[in-house]
C-alpha positions as CSV (number, residue, x, y, z in Angstrom):
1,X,95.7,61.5,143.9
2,X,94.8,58.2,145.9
3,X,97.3,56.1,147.3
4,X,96.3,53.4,145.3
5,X,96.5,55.2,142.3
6,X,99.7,57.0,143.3
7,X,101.3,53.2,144.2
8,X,100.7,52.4,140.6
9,X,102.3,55.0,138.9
10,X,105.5,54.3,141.4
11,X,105.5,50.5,140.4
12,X,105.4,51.1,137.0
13,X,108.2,54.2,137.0
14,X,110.5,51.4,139.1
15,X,110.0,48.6,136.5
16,X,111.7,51.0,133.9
17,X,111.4,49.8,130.3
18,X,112.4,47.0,129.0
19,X,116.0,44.3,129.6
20,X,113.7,42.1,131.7
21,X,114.8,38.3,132.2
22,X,112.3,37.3,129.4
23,X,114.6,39.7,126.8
24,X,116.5,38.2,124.5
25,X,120.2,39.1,124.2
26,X,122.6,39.1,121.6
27,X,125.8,36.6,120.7
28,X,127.0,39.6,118.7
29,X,127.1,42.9,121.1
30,X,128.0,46.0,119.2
31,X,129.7,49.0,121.2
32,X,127.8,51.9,121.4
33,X,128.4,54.8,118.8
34,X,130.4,58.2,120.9
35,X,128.2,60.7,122.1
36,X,128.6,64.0,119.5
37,X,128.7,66.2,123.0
38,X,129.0,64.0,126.0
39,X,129.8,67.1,128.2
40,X,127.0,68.6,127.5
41,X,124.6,69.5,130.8
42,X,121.4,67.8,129.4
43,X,123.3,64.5,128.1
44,X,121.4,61.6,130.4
45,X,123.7,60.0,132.4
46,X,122.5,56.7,131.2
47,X,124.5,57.2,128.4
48,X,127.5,58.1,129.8
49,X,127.0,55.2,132.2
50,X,126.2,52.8,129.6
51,X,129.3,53.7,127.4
52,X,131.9,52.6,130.3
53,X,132.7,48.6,129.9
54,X,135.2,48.4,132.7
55,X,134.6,49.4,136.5
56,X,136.4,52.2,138.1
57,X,139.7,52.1,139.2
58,X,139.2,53.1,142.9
59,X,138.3,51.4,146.3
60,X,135.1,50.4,146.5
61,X,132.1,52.8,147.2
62,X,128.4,52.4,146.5
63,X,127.1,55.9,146.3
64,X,124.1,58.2,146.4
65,X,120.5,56.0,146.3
66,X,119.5,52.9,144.6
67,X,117.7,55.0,141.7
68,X,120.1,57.8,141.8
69,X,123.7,56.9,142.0
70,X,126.9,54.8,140.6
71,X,129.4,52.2,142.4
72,X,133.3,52.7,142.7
73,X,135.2,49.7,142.8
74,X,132.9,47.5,141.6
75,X,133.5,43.5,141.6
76,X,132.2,41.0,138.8
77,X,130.5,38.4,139.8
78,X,132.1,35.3,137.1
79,X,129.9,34.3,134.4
80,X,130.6,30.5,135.9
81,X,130.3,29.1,139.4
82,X,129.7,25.6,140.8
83,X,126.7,26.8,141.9
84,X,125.8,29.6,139.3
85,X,125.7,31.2,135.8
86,X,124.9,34.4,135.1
87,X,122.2,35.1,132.3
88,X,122.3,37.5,129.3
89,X,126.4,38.1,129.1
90,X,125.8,41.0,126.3
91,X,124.2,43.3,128.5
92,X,127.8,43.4,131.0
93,X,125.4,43.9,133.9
94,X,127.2,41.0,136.2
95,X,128.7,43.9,138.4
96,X,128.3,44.9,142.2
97,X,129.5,46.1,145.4
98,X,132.4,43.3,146.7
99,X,129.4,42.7,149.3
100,X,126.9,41.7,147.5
101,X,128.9,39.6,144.7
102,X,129.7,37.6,147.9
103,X,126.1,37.6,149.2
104,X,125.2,35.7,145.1
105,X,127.7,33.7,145.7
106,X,126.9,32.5,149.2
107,X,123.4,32.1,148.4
108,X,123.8,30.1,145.3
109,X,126.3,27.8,147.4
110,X,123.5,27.0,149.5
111,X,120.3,26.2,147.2
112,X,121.2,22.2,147.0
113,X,120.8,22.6,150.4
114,X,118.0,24.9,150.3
115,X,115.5,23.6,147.9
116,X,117.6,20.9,146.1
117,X,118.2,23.4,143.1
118,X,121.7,22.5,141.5
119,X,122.3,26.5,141.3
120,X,121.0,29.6,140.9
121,X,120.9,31.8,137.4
122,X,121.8,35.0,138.0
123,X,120.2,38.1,136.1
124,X,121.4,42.2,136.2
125,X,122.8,43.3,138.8
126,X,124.8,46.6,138.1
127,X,126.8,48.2,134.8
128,X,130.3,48.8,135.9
129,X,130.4,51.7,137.1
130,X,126.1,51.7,138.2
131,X,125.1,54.6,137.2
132,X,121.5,54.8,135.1
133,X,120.7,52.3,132.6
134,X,120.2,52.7,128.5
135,X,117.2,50.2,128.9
136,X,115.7,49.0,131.9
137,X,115.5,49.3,135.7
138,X,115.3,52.5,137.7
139,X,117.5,51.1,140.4
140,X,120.5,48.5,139.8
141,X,122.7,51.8,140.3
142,X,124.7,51.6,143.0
143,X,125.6,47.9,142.9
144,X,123.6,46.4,145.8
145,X,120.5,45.3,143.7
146,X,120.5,41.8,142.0
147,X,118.0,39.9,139.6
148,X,117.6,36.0,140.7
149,X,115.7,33.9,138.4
150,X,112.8,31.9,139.0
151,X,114.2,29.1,136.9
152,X,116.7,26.7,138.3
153,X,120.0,26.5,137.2
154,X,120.8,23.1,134.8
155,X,123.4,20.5,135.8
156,X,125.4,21.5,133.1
157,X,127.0,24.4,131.8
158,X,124.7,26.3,129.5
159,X,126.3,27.5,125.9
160,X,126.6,31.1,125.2
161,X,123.6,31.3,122.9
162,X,121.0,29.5,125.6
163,X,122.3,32.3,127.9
164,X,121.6,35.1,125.5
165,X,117.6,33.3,124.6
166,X,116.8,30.7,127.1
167,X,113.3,31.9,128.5
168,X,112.7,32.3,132.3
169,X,110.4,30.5,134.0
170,X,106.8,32.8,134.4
171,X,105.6,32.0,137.7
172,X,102.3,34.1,137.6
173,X,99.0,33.4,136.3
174,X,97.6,35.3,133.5
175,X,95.3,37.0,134.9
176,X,98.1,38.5,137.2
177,X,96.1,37.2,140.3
178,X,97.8,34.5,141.4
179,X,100.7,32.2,141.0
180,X,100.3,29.5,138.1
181,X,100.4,25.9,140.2
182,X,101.7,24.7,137.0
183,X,105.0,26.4,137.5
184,X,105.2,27.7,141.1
185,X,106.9,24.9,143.3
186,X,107.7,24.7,146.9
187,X,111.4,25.2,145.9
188,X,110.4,28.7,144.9
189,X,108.8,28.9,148.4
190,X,112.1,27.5,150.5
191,X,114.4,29.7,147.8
192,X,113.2,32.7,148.5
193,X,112.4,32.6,153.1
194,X,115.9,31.7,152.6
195,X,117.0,34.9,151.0
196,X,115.0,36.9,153.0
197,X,116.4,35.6,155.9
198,X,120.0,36.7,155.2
199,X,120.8,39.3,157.1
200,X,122.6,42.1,154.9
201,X,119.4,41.5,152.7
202,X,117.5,44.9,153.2
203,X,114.2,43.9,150.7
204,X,113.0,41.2,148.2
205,X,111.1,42.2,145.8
206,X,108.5,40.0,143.9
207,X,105.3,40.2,142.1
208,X,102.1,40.5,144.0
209,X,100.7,37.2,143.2
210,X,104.6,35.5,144.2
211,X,103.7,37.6,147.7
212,X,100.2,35.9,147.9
213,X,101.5,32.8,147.3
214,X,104.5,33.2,149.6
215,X,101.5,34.4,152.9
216,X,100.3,31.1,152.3
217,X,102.8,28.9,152.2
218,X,105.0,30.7,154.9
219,X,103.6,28.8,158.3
220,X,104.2,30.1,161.6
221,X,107.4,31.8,161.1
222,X,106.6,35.3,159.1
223,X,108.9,37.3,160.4
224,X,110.5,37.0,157.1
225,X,107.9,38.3,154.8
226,X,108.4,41.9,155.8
227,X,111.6,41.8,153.4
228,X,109.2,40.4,150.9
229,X,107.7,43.5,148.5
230,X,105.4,43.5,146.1
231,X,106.2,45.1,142.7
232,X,104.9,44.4,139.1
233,X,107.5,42.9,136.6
234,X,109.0,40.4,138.8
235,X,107.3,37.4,137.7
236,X,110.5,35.7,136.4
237,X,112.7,37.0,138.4
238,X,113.0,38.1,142.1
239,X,115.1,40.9,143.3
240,X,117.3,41.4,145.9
241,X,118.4,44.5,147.5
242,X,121.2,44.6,150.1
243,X,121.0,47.3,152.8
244,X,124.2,50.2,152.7
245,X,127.7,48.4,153.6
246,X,128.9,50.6,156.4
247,X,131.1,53.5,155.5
248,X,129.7,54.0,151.8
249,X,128.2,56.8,150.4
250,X,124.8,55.2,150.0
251,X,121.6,55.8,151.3
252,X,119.2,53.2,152.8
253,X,115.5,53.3,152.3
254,X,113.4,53.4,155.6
255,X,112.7,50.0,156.7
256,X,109.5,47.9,155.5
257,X,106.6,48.8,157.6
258,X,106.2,46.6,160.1
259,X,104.2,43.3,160.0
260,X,104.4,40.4,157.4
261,X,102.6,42.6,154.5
262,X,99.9,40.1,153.8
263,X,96.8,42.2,154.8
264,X,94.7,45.4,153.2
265,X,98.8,46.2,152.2
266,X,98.8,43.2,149.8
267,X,95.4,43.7,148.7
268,X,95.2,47.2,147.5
269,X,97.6,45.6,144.7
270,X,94.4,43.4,142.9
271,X,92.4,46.4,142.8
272,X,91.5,46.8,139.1
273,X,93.5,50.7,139.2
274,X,96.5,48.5,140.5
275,X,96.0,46.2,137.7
276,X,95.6,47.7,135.1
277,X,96.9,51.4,135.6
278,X,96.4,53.9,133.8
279,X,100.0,54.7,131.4
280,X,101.5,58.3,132.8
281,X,104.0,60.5,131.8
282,X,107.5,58.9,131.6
283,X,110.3,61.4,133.3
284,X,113.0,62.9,131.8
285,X,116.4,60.8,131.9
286,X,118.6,62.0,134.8
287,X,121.7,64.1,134.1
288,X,124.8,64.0,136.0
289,X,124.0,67.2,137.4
290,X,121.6,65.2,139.2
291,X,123.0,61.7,140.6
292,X,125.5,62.3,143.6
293,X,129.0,64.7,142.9
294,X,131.1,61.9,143.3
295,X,129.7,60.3,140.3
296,X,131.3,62.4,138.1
297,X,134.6,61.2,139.6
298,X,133.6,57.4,139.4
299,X,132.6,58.1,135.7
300,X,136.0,59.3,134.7
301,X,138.0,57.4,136.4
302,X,140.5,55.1,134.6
């Protein structure tokens, strides 16, 4: 398989389905229906995961790997800061590691400063207890992964329904080959060297034309753009990934090759196999027999 074709196939598996910031939620969430055999060894975990509304009861832990795991402990970010809202309440996903609830909340303090946004909107970040997700992303499990949109936030408090429908902003041109000048602003620019740039922040992840635009715009200092990483699906949103707090359970991906990513890297994602791949085989859920032992603890705790 060539690497081009084989870097297609992995971008599209990490998207994951659908519950991206341009789906609507709902002002009227209905609970789940109970499993008929949760126990059972081939029951996907997502549904186990999904079914538990309330973290765990224990200190917390991120553990096993961003696409393969669950989070102990976990903290909510509030729905309402001075500098934040959080997006799509019915999906419960406003959930992390204590570490990066305070990283959102940092960051969010600093856009007026940043970029002269009032705020930041914030998207999924983790169920309660991690774990796989009924609809959506392949990471997000372990609570260090966070969705930032690419709109900014209002000067006043949004209602519950604009929450649940309001559209993000698209930042990308049609055509997927660039960003649309109608949209993009140097705020988006300023926004997003300054996440980079934090230093718990392990990888940003963006669409490819969001990573052209940003090897542009970026001047002298690039050291940043490393953390920068292309991925389809993340042109109204950007994602950001914080590196393993010491003494969890969680595994950190190698770091970024080295470089600011903006050569034959960048360009092998334009390629018409890159653009428009070629649909595969979607895998199997994963079970519980197959995310981290310790899960299973996380899962029924209290």
């Amino acid at each position: 398989m060539s690497k081009i074709r084989c870097l297609a196939m992995c971008a599209a598996l990490l998207i994951g389905g659908s519950a991206s910031a341009q789906d609507k939620g709902t002002l009227n969430p209905q609970p789940l229906p109970p499993l008929a055999n949760p126990d059972a060894p081939g029951t996907a975990a997502k549904e186990l995961f999904g079914r538990r509304d309330k973290p765990a009861a224990l200190p917390s832990q991120s553990i096993g790997s961003y696409a393969k795991g669950c989070v102990a402990g976990a903290s909510a970010i509030p729905i309402d800061g001075d500098t934040w809202q959080v997006m799509r309440l019915s999906r419960n996903r406003n959930w992390g590691h204590p570490q990066l609830v305070a990283l959102l909340k940092k960051l969010s303090a600093r856009a007026p400063q940043i970029n002269g946004w009032p705020g930041l909107l914030i998207g999924d970040v983790s169920q309660p207890r991690g774990g796989p997700m009924i609809t959506g992303h392949a990471s997000h499990q372990v609570g260090l992964d966070a969705d930032v949109w690419l709109t900014p936030m209002p000067t006043r408090r949004l209602t519950r329904q604009e929450r649940e429908e309001l559209p993000a902003t698209n930042v990308v041109r049609e055509d997927m080959l660039d960003i649309n000048p109608q949209t993009w602003t140097p705020q988006h620019t300023a926004l997003l060297r300054a996440a980079a740039k934090e230093p718990e922040v392990a990888r940003i992840f963006v669409n490819p034309a969001i990573k052209k635009a940003l090897c542009r715009e970026a001047g002298n200092d690039r050291s940043w753009l490393t953390k920068v990483r292309p991925m389809w699906g993340h042109n109204y949103h950007f994602h950001i990934r914080i590196a393993c707090p010491q003494g969890n359970a969680c595994e950190d991906q190698d770091p970024p090759p080295a470089g600011d990513g903006c050569g034959a890297e960048l360009a092998q994602w334009f390629t018409p196999d890159m653009l428009h791949p070629k649909p595969g085989k979607p895998r199997p859920p994963l079970t519980m027999a197959q995310l981290p032992a310790e899960c299973r603890g996380v899962l029924s705790a209290p």
